[in-house]
N, C-alpha and C positions, 0 to 999 in steps of 0.2 A: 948197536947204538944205545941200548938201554942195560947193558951188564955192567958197566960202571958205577961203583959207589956214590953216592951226591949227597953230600948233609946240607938239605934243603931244612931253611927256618921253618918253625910248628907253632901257630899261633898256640897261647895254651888253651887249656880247656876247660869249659866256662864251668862256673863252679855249681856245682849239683845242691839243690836247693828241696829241702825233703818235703813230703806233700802230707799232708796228713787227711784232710779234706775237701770236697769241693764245695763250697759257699752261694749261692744262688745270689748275683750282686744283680739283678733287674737291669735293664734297659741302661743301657749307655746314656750320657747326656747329650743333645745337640752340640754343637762349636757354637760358641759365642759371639765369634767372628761371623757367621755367617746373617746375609742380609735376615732380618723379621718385618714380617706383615703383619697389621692389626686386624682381626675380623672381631667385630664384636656381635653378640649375642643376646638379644635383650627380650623378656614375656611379647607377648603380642600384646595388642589392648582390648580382645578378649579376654584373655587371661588376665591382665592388668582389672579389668573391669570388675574380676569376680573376688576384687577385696575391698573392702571399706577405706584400707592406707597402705601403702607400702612406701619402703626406706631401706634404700640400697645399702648394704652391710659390708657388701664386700664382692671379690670373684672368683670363681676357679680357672686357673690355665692349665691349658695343655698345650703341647706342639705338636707340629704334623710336620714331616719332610718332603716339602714340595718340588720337585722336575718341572721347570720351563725349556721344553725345548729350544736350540739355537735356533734366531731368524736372522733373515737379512734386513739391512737399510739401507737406505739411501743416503747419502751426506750431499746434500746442497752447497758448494761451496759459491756464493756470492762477492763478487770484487766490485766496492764501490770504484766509481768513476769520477773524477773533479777536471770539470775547467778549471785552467787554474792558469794567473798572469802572473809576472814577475820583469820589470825593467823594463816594461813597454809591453814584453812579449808576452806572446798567449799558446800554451799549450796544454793535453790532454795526460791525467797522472790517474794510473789506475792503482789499486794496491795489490798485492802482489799475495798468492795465495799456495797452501801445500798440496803441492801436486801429487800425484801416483805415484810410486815409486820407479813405474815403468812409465818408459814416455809413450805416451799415444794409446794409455791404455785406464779403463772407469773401474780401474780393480785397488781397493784400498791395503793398505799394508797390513792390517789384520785378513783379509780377505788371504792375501798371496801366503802369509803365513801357514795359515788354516791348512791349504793342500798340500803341502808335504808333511805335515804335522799326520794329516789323516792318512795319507800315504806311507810312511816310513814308522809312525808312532803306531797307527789305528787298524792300519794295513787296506780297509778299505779300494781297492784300484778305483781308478778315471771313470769308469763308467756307473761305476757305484756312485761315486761320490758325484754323479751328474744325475741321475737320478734321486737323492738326495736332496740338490738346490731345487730339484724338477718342483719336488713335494713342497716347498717354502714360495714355491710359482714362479721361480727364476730358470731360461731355460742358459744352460751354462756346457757349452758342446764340451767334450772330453777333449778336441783340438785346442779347446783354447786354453783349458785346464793343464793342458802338456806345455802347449807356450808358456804359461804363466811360470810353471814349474820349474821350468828351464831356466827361464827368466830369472826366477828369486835365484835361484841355485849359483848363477854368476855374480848376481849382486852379494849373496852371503859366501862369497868365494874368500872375501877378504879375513875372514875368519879361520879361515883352513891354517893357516899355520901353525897359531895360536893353539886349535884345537889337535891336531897333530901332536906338536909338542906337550902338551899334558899328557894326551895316551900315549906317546913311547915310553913317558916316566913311569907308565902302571907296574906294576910288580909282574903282572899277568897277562897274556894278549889271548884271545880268545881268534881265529880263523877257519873262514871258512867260504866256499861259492856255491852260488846256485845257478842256473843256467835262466837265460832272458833271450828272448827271440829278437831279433834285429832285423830292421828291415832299412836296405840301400834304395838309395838312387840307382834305378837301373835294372833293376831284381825284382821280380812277382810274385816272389814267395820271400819268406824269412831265412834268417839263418840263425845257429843258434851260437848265440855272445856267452859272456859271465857275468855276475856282479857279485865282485870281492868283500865281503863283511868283516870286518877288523873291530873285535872290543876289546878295550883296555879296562881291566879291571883290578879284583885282588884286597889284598891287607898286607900295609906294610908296618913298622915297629916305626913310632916317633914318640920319644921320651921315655921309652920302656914300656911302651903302650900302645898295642896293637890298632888301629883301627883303618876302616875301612875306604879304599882308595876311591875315589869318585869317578865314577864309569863313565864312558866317552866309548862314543860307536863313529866310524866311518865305515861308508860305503863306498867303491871304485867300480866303474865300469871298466871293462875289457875285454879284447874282443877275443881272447880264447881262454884255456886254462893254465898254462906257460905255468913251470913254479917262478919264469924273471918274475912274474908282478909281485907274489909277496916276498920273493928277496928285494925287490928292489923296494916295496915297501917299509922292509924292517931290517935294509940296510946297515941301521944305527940304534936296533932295538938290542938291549939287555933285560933279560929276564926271563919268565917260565910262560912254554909256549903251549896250548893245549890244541889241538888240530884234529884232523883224522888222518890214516893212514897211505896216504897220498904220496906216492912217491918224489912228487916235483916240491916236499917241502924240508927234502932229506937234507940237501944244501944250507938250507937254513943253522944246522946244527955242527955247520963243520969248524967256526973258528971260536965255538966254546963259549959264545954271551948267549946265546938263547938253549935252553935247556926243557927238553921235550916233556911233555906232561903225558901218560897215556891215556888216551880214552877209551872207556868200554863198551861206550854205545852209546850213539846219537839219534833222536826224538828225528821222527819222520821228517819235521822241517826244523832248519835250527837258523834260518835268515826271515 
């Protein structure tokens, strides 16, 4: 599979800039964008006391990088109520307010965000992340954290397409699984499923100018290792595929659009 010639594009190579010395440039500046708080500073009126006049000249700043840990709130949503008549008749008009995103549920849409962000972004698991709200005083079971999960997961389903279609565009797919215990209806113990990790990435040439492709990660569940799911994945994928050496991805390269990249060695965990 890999004794065939390939003239694969070469980004070029970035131009060598000679050093002569290194400079001691001090402390970085803060972002400008970022919120500022005033504290200010002033003698006591002991100290004040032990002058005959003073006349403020001027001041010195500094800045300090301050951490507010996340907390939770509350959002009170109140719906005023009107009697209210019209043509004789008399009836009750409430106003009408933003709901949950989930019906029957006090979890707001930053809220539902937040757990898979920490889940899939932060890695954090359910139970971590339930002893986390623990510490902000919220007690938040890891069942309901999975509901929820689930939950957003179908609501932001209407996205998948959309996001699919950029990553098969990528130059580059990156694959690969790692094993998830599953547990059925019916069953006392677990068994052990996959979850498929597919990154599109890479540099492709636009205008004679290489730059870099915007990265798009999907994850799939499934319940064994089958090479169908990433054929069937990247059914309609063209481009350079980097994997490991798994037999069930040999298919993948038999009608000449995906072109194997080899790998030397993959980092203990790579999902």
């Amino acid at each position: 599979m890999f004794d065939a010639a390939i003239d694969m594009p070469v980004p070029p190579e970035p131009a060598k800039v000679p050093v002569t010395g290194h400079a001691r440039r001090g402390r970085a500046a803060l972002p400008k964008d970022l919120p500022r708080t005033r504290v200010e500073y002033d003698l006591s009126d002991n100290q004040k006391a032990a002058f005959d006049a003073l006349e403020r000249i001027g001041e010195e700043r500094s800045e300090t990088l301050h951490y507010e840990p996340s907390r939770l709130t509350v959002i009170e949503r109140i719906r005023f109520k009107y009697a209210a008549k019209k043509d004789g008749e008399s009836t009750i008009v409430t106003a009408s307010a933003q709901p949950s995103p989930l019906p029957k549920s006090n979890a707001s849409a930053s809220l539902l965000a937040n757990i898979p962000v920490n889940t899939y972004v932060d890695d954090p698991p359910l139970n971590r992340q339930e002893m986390r709200y623990a510490r902000g005083g919220i007690h938040l079971p890891r069942a309901t954290l999975c509901e929820w999960k689930l939950a957003a997961a179908e609501l932001l389903g209407v996205l998948m397409p959309s996001l699919r279609s950029h990553q098969l565009q990528a130059p580059r797919m990156h694959v690969d699984d790692t094993t998830l215990p599953l547990l059925e209806k019916g069953r006392r113990t677990t068994r052990i499923a996959r979850l498929w990790g597919y990154l599109g990435a890479g540099q492709r040439e636009e205008n004679g100018v290489w730059v870099d492709y915007p990265p798009a990660a999907v994850f799939e569940f499934a319940e064994s290792r089958a090479g169908s799911h990433p054929q069937r994945y990247l059914q309609n994928y063209k481009g350079y595929l980097q994997a490991d050496a798994y037999s069930g991805h040999e298919a993948l390269h038999e009608t000449g659009d995906i072109i194997a990249v080899v790998v030397g060695a993959l980092p203990p965990s790579v999902l």
